[in-house]
VEXDREN-2710 file (C-alpha; in Angstrom, 1 decimal):
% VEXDREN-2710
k/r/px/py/pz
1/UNK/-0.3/24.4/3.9
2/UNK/1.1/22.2/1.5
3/UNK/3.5/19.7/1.1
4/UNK/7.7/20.4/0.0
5/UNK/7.2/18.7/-3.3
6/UNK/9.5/18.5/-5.6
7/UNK/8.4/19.8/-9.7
8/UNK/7.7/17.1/-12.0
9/UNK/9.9/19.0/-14.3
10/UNK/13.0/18.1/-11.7
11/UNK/12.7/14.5/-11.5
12/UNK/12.8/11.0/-14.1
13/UNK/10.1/9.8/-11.7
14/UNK/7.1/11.2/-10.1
15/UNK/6.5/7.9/-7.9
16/UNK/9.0/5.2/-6.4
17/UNK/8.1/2.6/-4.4
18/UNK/9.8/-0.6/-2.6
19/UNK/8.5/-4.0/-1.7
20/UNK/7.8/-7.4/-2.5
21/UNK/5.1/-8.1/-5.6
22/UNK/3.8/-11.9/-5.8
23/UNK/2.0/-14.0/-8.0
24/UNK/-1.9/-14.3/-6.6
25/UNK/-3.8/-17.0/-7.6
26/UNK/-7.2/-16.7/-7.2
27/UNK/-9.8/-19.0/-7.2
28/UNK/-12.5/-16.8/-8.3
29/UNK/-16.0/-17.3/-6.5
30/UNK/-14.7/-20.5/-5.4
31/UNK/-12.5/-21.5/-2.7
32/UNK/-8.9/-22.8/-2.3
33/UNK/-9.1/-26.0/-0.5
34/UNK/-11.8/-26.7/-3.5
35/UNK/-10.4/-25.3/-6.5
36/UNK/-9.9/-26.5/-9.6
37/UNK/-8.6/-23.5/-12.0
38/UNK/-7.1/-19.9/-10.3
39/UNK/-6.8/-16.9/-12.3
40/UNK/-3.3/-15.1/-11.7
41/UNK/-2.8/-11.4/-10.8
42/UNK/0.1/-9.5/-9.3
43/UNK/0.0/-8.1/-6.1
44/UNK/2.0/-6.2/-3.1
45/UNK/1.0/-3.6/-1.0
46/UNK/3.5/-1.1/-1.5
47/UNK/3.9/-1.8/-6.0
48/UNK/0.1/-1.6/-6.2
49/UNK/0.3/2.2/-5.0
50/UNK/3.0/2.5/-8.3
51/UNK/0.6/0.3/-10.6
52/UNK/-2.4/3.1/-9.7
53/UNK/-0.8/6.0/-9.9
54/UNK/0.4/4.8/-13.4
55/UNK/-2.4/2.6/-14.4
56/UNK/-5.5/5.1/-13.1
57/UNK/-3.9/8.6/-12.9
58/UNK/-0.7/8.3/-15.3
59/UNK/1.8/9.6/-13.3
60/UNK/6.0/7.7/-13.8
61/UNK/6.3/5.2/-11.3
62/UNK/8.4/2.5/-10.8
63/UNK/9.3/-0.3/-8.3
64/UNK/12.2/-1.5/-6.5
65/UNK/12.2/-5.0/-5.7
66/UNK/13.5/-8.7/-6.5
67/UNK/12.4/-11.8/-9.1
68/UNK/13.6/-14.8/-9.4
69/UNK/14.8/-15.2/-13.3
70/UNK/12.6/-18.0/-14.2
71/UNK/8.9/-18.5/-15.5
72/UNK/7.1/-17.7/-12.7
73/UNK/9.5/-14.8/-12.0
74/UNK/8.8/-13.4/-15.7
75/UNK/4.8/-13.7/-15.6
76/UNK/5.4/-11.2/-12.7
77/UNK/7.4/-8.8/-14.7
78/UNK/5.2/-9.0/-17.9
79/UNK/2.4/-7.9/-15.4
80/UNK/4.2/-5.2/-14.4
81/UNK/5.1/-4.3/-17.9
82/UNK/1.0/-4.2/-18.8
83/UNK/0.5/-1.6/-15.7
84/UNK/3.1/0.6/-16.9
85/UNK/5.1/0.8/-14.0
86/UNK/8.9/0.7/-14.8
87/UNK/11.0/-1.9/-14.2
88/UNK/14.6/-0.7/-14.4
89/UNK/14.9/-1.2/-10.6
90/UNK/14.3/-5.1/-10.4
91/UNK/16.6/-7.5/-9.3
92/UNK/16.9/-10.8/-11.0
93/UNK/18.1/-13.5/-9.0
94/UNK/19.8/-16.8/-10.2
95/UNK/17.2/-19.8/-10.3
96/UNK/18.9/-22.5/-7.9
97/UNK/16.4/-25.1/-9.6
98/UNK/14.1/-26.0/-7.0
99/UNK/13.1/-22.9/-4.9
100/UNK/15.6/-24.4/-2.0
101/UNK/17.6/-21.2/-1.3
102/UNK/15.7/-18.3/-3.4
103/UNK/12.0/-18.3/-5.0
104/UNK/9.3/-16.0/-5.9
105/UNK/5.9/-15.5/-3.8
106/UNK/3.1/-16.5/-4.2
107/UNK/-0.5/-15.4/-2.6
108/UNK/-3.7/-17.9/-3.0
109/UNK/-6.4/-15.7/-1.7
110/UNK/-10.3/-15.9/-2.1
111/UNK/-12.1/-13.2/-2.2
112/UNK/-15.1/-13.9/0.3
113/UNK/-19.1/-13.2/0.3
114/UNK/-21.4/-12.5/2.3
115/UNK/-20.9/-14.0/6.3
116/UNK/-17.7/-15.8/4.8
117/UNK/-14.4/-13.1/4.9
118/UNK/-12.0/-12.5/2.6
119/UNK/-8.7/-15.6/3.1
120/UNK/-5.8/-14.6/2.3
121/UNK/-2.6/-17.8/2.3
122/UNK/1.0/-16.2/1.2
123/UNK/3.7/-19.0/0.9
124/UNK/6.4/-16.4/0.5
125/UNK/9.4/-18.3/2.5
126/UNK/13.0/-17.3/1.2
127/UNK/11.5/-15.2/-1.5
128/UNK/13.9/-13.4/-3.2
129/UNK/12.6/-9.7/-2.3
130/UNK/12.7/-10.9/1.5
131/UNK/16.4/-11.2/0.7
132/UNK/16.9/-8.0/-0.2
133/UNK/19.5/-6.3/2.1
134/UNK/21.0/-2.7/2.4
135/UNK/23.6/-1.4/-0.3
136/UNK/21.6/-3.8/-3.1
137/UNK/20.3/-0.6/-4.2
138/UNK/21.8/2.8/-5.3
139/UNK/19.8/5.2/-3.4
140/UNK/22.0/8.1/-4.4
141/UNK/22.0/7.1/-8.1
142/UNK/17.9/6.6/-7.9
143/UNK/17.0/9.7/-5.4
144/UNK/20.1/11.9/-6.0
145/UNK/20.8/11.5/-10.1
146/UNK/17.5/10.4/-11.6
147/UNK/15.5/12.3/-9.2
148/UNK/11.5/10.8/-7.5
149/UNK/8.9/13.3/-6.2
150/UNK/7.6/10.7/-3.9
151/UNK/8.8/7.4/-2.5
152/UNK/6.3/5.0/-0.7
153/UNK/6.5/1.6/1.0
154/UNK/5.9/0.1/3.8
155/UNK/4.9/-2.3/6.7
156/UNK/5.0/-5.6/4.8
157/UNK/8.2/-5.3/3.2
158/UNK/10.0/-4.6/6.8
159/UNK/8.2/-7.2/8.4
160/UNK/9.7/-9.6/5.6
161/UNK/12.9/-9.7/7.3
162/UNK/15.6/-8.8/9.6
163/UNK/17.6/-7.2/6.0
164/UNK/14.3/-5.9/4.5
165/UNK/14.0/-4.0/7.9
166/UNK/17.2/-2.6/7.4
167/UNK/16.6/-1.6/3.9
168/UNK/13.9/-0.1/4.2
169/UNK/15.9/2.4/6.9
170/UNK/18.4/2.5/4.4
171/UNK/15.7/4.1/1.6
172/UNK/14.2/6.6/4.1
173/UNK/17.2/8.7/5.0
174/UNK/18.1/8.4/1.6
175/UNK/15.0/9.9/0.2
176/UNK/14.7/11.9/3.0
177/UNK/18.4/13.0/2.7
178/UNK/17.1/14.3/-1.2
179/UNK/14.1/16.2/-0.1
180/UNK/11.7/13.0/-1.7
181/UNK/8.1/12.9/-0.2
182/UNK/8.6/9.3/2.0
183/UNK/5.3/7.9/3.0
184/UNK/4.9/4.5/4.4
185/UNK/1.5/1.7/5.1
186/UNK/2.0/0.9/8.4
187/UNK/-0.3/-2.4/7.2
188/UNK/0.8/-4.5/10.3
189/UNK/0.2/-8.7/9.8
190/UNK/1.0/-10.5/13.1
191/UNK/1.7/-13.6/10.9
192/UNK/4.7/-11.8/9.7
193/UNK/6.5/-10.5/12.9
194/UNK/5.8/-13.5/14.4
195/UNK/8.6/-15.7/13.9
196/UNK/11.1/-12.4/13.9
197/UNK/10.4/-10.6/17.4
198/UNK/7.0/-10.4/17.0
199/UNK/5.4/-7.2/18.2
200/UNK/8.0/-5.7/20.2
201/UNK/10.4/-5.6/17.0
202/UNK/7.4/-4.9/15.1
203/UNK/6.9/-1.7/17.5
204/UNK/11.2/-1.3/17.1
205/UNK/11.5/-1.1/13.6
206/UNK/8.7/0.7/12.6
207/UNK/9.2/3.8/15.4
208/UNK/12.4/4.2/13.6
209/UNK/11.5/3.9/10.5
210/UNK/8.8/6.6/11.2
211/UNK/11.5/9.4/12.3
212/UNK/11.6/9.6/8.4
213/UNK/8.3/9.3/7.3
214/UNK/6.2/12.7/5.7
215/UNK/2.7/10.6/5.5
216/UNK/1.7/8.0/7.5
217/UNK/-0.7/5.7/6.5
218/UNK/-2.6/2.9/8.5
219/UNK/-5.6/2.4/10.7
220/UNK/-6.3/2.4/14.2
221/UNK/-5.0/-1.5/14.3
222/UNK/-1.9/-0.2/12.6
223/UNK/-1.3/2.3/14.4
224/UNK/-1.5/1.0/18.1
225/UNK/0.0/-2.7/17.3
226/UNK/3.2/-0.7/15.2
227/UNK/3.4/2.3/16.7
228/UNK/2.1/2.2/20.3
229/UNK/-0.9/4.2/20.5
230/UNK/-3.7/3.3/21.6
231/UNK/-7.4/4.2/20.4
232/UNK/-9.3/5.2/23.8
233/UNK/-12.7/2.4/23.1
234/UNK/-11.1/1.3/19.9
235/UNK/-13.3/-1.6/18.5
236/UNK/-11.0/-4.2/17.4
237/UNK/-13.9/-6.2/15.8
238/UNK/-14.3/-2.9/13.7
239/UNK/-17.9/-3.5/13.9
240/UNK/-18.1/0.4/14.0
241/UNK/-15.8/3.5/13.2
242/UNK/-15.0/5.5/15.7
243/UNK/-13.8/8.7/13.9
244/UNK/-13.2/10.8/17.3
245/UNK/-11.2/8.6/18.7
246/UNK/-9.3/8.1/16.1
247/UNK/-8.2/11.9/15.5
248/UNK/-7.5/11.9/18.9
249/UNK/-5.0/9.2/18.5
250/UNK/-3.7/10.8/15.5
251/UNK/-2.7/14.0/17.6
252/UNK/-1.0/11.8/20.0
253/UNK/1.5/10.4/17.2
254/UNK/1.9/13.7/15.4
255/UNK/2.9/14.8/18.7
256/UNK/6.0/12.3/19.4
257/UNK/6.7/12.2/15.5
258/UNK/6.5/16.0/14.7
259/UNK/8.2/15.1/11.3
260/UNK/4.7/13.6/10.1
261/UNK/3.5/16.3/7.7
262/UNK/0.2/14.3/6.9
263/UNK/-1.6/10.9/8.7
264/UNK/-4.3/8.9/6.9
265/UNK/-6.3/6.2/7.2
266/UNK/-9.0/4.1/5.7
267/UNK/-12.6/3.9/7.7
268/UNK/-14.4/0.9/7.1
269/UNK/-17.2/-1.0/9.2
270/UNK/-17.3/-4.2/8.0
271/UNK/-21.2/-5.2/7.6
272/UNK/-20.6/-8.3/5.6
273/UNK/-17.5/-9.6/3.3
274/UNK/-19.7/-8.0/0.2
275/UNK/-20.9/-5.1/2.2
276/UNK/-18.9/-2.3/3.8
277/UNK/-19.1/1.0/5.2
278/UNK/-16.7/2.9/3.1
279/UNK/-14.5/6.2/3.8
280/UNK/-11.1/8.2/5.1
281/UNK/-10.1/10.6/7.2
282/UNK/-6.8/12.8/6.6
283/UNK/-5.1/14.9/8.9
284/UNK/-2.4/17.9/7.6
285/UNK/-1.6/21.2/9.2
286/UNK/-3.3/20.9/11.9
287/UNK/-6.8/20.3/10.6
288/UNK/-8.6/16.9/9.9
289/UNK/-10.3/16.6/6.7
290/UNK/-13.0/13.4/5.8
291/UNK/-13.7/12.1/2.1
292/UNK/-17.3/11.3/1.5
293/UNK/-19.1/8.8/3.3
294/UNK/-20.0/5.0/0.4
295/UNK/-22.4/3.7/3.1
296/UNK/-22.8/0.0/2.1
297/UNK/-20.7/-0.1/-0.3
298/UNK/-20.8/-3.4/-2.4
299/UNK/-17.5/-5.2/-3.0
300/UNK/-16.7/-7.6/-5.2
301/UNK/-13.0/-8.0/-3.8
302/UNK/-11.8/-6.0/-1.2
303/UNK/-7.7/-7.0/-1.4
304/UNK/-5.8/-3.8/-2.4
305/UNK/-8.7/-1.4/-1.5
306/UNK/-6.4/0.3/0.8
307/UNK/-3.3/0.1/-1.9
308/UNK/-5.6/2.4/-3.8
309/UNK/-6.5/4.7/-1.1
310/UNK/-3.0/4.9/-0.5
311/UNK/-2.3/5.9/-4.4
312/UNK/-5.2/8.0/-5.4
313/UNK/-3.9/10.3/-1.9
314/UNK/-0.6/10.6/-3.7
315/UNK/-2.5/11.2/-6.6
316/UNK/-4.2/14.3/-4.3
317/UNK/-1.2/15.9/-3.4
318/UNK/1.4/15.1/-6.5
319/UNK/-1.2/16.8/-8.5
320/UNK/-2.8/19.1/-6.4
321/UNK/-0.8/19.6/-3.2
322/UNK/-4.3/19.8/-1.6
323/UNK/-4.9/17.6/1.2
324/UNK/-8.9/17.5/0.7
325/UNK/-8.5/16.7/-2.8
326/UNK/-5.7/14.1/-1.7
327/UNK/-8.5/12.0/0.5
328/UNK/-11.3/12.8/-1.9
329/UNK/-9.3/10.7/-4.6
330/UNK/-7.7/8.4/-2.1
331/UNK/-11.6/7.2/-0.7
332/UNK/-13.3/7.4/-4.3
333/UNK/-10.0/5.2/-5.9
334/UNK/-10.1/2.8/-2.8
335/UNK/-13.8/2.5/-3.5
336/UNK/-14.0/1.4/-6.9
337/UNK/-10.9/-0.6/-6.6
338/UNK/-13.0/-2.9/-4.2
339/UNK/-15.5/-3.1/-7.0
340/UNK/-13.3/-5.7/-9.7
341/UNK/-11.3/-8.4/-8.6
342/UNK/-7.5/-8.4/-8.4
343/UNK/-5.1/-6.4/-5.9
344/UNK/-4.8/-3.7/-8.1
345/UNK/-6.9/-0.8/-9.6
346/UNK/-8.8/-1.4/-12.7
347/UNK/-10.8/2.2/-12.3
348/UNK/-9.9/5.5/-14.4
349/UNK/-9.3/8.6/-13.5
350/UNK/-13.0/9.8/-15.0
351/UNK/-14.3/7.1/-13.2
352/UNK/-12.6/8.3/-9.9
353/UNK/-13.0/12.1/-10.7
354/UNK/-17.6/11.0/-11.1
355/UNK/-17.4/9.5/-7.9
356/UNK/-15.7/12.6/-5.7
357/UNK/-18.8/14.5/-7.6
358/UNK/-21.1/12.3/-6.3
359/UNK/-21.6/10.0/-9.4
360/UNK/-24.5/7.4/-9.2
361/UNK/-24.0/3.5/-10.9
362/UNK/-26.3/4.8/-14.0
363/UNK/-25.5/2.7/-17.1
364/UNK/-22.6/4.8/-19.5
365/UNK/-23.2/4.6/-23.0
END
């Protein structure tokens, strides 16, 4: 089987996706509460699938979200502009001086080692992408005139709102209502639903959203705190992966969302901060299908490994229409992503394509 995608030939885009992108300040091998210099990337989890697809495989993407029109607001954009990915879709909202009423995120996180885990501290309050509401973009103009094979975002830009909720409905039927490939990162963060209905609207919002979604991505966490199903002796320390389990959840959902064409997820066991268990798991058509296993894999900065999964499966089918290729690339892209810092891939598609071979860590000269 294979999935209704659209030809590259009959769209301006091959790749669309919505949600917020912030400024990450990183503090390197250091910490926050002790730092003393941070080195600044970009970063969200829905534009870092756009940034690989372009960046690693390069494939026409582009993002829909909202900046504020200042400094901070136009180092975000020029970072976008050096991964390629398009920016005819941002908003630019007035600068009210002072942040009070509209500002631009920003995401200090350190990237852990060893027994200490990866911190991640957002201070994203009345950002202006959180304030994006239905009808601020036109869906028929972008999915109906310019034309996207695929559209892609996800759990953190509906959680960032009551209006980003409703947006993010808004873009589903529309690209679904244009025969666009929707998949969505279920990516659930208590800290973000907890101040807006918590886990009951998190399950609300999502359920609908999903009546719309092709591929579902998100792990067993993801799945049972967004969704409501629940992995039978799921380990919520994640000390180990339970890969049954999981497939059998998987059948469950597919069951009460038949519309789900393809469900993925990420397999890690967490051995130290610097030190995972590394793989994926896709189901399509009926049949599961598993990437290769990176046992103890070593990480250098593990933020945005599952962004690049999420892109390098796109990747799979966009290109291919083959869902083992599609976790192949997902698994080997998420993998070397975890290997440089940042949120977002620095690998290339050679790079990717030696590693679905089996490709050692042998010096290249």
């Amino acid at each position: 089987m294979s999935l209704p995608i659209k030809p590259a030939a009959a769209c301006h885009f091959d790749q669309i996706s919505l949600g917020e992108i912030m400024l990450r300040l990183d503090p390197g091998e250091g910490r926050i509460r002790t730092a003393r210099g941070f080195t600044a990337w970009e970063g969200g989890g829905e534009y870092n699938t756009s940034r690989g697809l372009r960046k690693c495989f390069g494939l026409k993407t582009a993002v829909c979200t909202a900046l504020v029109d200042n400094e901070v607001g136009r180092l975000i954009e020029d970072f976008v502009c050096q991964g390629g990915v398009a920016t005819d879709f941002i908003q630019w909202r007035e600068d009210d001086g002072i942040g009070r009423n509209v500002r631009n995120g920003l995401n200090f996180t350190e990237r852990g080692y060893g027994i200490r885990g990866a911190v991640g501290v957002p201070d994203r309050g009345n950002t202006a992408a959180s304030q994006l509401k239905p009808g601020d973009f036109d869906w028929e103009h972008i999915f109906g005139k310019l034309g996207a094979r695929w559209f892609h975002t996800g759990g953190i830009f509906a959680a960032l709102s009551e209006s980003t909720a409703a947006l993010t409905i808004e873009a589903v039927k529309a690209a679904k209502k244009h025969g666009t490939i929707v998949s969505y990162d279920l990516n659930y963060r208590p800290s973000l639903w907890k101040t807006i209905g918590g886990l009951a609207k998190a399950q609300e919002v999502n359920r609908e959203i999903a009546q719309y979604v092709d591929v579902m991505i998100g792990n067993e966490e993801d799945f049972t705190a967004s969704l409501g199903f629940e992995v039978k002796g799921a380990d919520h320390a994640i000390s180990k992966i339970e890969v049954d389990a999981f497939k059998e959840m998987i059948e469950t959902a597919v069951r009460e969302f038949p519309n789900f064409k393809v469900a993925a997820t990420t397999l890690r066991r967490v051995i130290t901060a610097t030190k995972n268990d590394w793989s994926a798991i896709l189901w399509h058509g009926g049949q599961f299908y598993q990437a290769r296993q990176y046992a103890e894999l070593e990480i250098l900065d593990r933020v945005g490994g599952g962004d690049s999964f999420a892109s390098g499966l796109q990747f799979g089918f966009l290109e291919y229409n083959d869902p083992q290729k599609a976790v192949d690339y997902g698994a080997a892209h998420g993998a070397l992503a975890s290997t440089t810092p940042g949120d977002t891939s620095m690998a290339t598609r050679k790079e990717v394509e030696k590693q679905i071979a089996g490709g050692g860590a042998r010096v290249v000269r």
